[in-house]
C-alpha positions as semicolon CSV with decimal commas, in nm:
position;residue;x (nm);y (nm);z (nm)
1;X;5,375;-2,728;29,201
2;X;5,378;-2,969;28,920
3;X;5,489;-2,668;28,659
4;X;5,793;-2,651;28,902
5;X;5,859;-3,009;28,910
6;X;5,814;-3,108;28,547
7;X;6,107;-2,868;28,406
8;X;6,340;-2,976;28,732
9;X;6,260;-3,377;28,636
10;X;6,370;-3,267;28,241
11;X;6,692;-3,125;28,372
12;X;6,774;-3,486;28,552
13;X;6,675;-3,725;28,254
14;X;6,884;-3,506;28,026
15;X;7,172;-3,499;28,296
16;X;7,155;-3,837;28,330
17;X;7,148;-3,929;27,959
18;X;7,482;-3,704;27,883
19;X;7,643;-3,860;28,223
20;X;7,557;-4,200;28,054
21;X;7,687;-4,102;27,694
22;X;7,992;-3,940;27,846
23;X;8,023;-4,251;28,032
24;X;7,971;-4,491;27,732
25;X;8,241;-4,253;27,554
26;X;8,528;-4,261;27,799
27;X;8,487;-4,642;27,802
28;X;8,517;-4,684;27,400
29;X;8,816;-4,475;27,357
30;X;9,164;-4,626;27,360
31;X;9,375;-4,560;27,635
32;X;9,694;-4,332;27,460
33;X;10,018;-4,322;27,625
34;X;10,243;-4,034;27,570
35;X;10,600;-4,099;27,449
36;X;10,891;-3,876;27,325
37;X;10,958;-3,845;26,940
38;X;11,260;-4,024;26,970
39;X;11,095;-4,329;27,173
40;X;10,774;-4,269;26,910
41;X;11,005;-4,346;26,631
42;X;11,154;-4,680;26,795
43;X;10,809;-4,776;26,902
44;X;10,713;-4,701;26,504
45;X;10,986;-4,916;26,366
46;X;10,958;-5,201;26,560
47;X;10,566;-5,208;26,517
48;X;10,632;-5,188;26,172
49;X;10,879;-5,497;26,202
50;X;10,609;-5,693;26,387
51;X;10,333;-5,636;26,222
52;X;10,594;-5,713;25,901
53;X;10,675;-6,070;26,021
54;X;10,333;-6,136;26,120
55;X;10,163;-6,100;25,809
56;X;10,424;-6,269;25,667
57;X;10,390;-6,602;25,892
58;X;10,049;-6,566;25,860
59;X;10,058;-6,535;25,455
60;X;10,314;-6,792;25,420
61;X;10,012;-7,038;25,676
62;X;9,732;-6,930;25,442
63;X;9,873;-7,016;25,152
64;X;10,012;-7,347;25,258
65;X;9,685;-7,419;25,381
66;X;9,475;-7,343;25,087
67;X;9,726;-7,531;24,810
68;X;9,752;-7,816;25,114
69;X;9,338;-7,879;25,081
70;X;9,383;-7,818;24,669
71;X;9,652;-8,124;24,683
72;X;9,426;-8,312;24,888
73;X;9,115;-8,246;24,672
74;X;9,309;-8,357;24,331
75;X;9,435;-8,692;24,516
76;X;9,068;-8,735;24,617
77;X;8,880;-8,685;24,340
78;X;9,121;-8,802;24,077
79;X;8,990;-9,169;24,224
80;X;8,690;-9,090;24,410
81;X;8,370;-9,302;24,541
82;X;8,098;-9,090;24,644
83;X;7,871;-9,172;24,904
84;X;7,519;-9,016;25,064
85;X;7,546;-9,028;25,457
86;X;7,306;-8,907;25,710
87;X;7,365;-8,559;25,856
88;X;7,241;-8,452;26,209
89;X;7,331;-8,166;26,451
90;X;7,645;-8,198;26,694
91;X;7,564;-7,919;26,860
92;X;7,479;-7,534;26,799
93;X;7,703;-7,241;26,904
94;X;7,588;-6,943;27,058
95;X;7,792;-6,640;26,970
96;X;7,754;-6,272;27,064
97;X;7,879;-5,959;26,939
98;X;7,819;-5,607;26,999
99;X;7,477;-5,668;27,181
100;X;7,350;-5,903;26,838
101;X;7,334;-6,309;26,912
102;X;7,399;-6,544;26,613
103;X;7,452;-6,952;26,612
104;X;7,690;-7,172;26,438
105;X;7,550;-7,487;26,368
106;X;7,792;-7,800;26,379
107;X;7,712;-8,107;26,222
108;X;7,850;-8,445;26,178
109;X;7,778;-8,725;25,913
110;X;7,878;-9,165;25,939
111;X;7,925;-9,341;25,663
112;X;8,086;-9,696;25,611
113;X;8,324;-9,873;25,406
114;X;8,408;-10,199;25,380
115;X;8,279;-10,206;25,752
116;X;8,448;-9,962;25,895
117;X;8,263;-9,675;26,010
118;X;8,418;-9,264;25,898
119;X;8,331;-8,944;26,074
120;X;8,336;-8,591;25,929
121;X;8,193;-8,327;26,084
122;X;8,158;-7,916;25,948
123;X;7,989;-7,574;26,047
124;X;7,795;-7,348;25,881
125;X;7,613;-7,021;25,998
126;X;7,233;-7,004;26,077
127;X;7,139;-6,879;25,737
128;X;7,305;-7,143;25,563
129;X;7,197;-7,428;25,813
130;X;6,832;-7,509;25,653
131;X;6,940;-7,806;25,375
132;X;7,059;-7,972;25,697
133;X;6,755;-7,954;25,924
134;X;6,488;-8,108;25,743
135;X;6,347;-8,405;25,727
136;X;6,653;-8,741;25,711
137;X;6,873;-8,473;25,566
138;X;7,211;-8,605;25,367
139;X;7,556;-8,489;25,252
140;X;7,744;-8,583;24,949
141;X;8,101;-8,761;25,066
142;X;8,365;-8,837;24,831
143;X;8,666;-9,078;24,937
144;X;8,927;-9,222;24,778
145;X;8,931;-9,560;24,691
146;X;9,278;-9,645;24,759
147;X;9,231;-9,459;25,107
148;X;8,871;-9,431;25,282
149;X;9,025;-9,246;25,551
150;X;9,079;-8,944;25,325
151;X;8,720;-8,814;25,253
152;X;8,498;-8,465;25,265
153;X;8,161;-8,330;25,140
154;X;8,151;-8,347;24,754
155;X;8,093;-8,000;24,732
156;X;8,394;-7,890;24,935
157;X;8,616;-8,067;24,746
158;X;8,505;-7,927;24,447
159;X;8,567;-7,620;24,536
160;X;8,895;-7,703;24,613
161;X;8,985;-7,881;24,291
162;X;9,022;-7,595;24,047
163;X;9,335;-7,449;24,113
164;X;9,224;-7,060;23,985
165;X;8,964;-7,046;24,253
166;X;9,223;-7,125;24,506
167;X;9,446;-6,854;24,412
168;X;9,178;-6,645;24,407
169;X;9,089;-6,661;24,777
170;X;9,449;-6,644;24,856
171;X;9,514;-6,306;24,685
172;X;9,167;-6,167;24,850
173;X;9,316;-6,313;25,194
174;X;9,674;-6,150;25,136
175;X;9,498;-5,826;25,052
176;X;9,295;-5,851;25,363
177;X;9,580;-5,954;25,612
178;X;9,768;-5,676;25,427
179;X;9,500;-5,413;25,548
180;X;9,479;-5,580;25,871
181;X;9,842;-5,536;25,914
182;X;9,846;-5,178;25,829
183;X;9,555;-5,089;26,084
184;X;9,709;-5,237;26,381
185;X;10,044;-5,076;26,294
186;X;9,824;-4,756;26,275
187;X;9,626;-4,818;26,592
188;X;10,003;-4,874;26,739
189;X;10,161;-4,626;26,659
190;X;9,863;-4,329;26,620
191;X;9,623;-4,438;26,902
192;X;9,835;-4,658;27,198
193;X;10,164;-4,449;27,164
194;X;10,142;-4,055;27,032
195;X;10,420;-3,819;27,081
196;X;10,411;-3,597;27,391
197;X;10,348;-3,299;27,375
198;X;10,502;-2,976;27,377
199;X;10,538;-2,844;27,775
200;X;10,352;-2,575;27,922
201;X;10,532;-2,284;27,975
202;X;10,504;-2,217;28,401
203;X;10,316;-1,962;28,493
């Protein structure tokens, strides 16, 4: 009896595994929606246009932002008072992705000038989160003199100052952005919209 029953329980766990694959399968792939060639090439062209003007807003944003915090960290530093202040946790961020949790650890540092108290906070990933959990841990704040209200972690600003290193990130961003672009115009045009098919002759 048990001879019997042992191949017959196989034959269900393996059943049930491809069911589950198959299952797993059909919910991954990306639902495609058959179009004409005519309709395909309209759809093509004005993915291509959006995916154009998007990469261009969000080039044109980048940049601005990156030569915006350069700017900033020249005006800074140029005349700069740097401060220690105390660093503690704001609060930690849970994130999940694909079945693997990581944290985000957000901090905040006070410092005081001239009586009036300043707030900064920043994030960092787990990894990088040790120098601020120990024991009365600090930050490095430069401010300028002239204006204690415009202020951030030494070390930020610094890497912000040299205008090479700047342009550096932005090119690796625009090629990045450029890639992205391309893929969702791919994923567009290859995977949500393909052309139909020839018809079946009737039988």
């Amino acid at each position: 009896m048990h001879d019997r029953a042992f191949p017959r329980l196989v034959h269900e766990v393996t059943a049930t595994r491809l069911s589950t694959q198959s299952n797993h399968q059909g919910e991954n792939q990306m639902i495609s929606i058959p179009v004409s060639d005519t309709s395909h090439a309209r759809l093509s062209r004005v993915s291509r246009w959006l995916c154009s003007i998007g990469y261009a807003f969000l080039a044109v944003f980048f940049a601005w932002s990156a030569l915006s915090g350069h700017r900033q960290a020249e005006a800074i530093l140029k005349d700069a008072v740097t401060v220690q202040a105390p660093v503690q946790v704001d609060h930690i961020e849970e994130k999940r992705r694909k079945g693997r949790v990581s944290y985000q650890y957000h901090f905040r540092y006070d410092f005081s000038v001239d009586g009036v108290e300043y707030t900064g906070h920043f994030s960092t990933s787990e990894d990088n989160a040790t120098p601020y959990l120990g024991e009365a841990p600090q930050v490095d704040v430069a401010y300028a003199r002239s204006n204690p209200a415009q202020f951030d972690r030494l070390d930020r600003l610094e890497g912000q100052k040299g205008l090479g290193s700047v342009l550096g990130r932005v090119i690796v961003a625009l090629g990045m952005l450029a890639i992205l672009a391309f893929v969702v115009h791919l994923l567009v045009t290859r995977k949500l919209f393909v052309r139909q098919g020839p018809a079946l002759p009737a039988v």
